[in-house]
N, C-alpha and C positions, 0 to 999 in steps of 0.2 A: 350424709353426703350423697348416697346413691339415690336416694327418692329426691333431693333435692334437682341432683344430673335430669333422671327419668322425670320432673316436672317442668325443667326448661325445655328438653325436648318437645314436649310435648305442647306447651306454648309455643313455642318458632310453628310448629307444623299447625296451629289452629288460625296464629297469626298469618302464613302461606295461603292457608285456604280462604280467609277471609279478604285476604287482599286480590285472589285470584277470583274470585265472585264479585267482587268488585268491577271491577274491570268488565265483566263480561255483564255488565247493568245496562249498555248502550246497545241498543238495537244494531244489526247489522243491514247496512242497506243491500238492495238487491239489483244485482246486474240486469236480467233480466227487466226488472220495471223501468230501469234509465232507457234501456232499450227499447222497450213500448212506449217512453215518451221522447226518445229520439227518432225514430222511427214515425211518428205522429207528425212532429214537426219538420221531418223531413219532408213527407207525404202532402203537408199542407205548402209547404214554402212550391215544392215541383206545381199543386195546381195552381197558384199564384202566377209562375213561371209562365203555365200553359194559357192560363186569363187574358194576361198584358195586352195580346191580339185585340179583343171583343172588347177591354175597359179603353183605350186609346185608341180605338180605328185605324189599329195598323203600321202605328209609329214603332215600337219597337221590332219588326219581324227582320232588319237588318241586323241589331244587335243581339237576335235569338239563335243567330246563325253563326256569331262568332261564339265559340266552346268557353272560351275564358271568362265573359262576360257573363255569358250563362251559369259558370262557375261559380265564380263572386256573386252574382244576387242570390243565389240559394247559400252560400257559405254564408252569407248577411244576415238570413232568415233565420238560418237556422243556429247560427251565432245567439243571436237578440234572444230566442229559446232557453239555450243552453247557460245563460249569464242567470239566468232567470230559475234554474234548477241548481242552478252550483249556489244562489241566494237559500235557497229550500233548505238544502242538504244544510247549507253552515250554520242554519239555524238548531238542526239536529247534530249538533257538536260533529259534522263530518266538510271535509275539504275532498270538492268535487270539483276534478279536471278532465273537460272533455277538447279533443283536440279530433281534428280530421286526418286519418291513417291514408297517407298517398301510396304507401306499398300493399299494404290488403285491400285496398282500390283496385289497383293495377293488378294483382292477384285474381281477384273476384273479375275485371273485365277478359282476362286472359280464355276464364274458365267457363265462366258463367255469361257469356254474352247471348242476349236473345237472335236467338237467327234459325235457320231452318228454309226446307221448303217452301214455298209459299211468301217468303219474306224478303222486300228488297231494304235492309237496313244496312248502315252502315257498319263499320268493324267501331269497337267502345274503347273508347279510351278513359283515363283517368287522368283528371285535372286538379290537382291538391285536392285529396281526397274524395271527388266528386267522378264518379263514372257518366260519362255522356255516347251516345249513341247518335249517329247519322240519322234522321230519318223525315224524309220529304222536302231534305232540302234546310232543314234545322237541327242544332244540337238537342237533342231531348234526352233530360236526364232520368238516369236507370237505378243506380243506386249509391250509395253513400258509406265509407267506410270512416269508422270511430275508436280511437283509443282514449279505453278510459279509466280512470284512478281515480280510486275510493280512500281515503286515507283518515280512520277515527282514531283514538283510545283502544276500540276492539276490534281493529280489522286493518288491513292494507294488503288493499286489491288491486289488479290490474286486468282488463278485459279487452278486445279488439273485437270490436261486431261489424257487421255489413245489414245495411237495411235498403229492403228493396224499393222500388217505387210504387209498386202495385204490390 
């Protein structure tokens, strides 16, 4: 009866480990790379932004100048991106949701606003999620904040980045 005891234990604890190596069979994604390719596609959607002028002769420099507007076409851009990475991820058995952080926006304009000597910019605000700055008379965006959730089998993550524009 005792070695019978001391061999069931001893099963549970083999069965335990094998089932926790299990589990840890799926790769963990990483924060950081989401972020070097949000951060990419933020980076591209902004020079798109700054383009519009030189590809339409000028039609857009009215709508460059209202904040919200400027908002929405990079929140578009960089939407279209991110639909496009949350596809990636779910093919590697993970559910990736990226949304735009209006409050570590407004954090990040508060603190981190380009200005200084030498500079006539405006003060930066943040417009669901997107930081914009005053400058020459246009909204020109600065940088972008992201919250993001990684959810697999071996992992559930949550991260909040800001990516600059330069």
């Amino acid at each position: 009866a005792v070695a019978f005891l001391s061999m069931t234990l001893a099963y549970a604890q083999l069965g335990y480990d094998a089932d926790r190596t299990g589990a840890g069979a799926v790769e963990v994604a990483s924060i950081g790379g989401i972020e070097r390719d949000l951060a990419a596609s933020f980076r591209a959607a902004v020079r798109d932004e700054a383009g519009d002028d030189s590809v339409d002769g000028g039609e857009n420099a009215d709508s460059r100048r209202e904040r919200g507007v400027v908002a929405e076409r990079i929140r578009a851009d960089v939407s279209a991106d991110v639909d496009r990475l949350a596809e990636r991820h779910a093919g590697e058995s993970r559910s990736l949701t990226v949304t735009f952080a209006d409050a570590a926006a407004t954090a990040w304009a508060e603190t981190n606003c380009p200005g200084g000597p030498g500079r006539a910019f405006g003060p930066c605000r943040s417009v669901d999620g997107v930081v914009l700055q005053e400058r020459a008379g246009e909204a020109t965006p600065v940088a972008a904040a992201f919250r993001i959730q990684v959810v697999s089998p071996a992992e559930s993550t949550t991260a909040t980045v800001v990516v600059s524009a330069v």
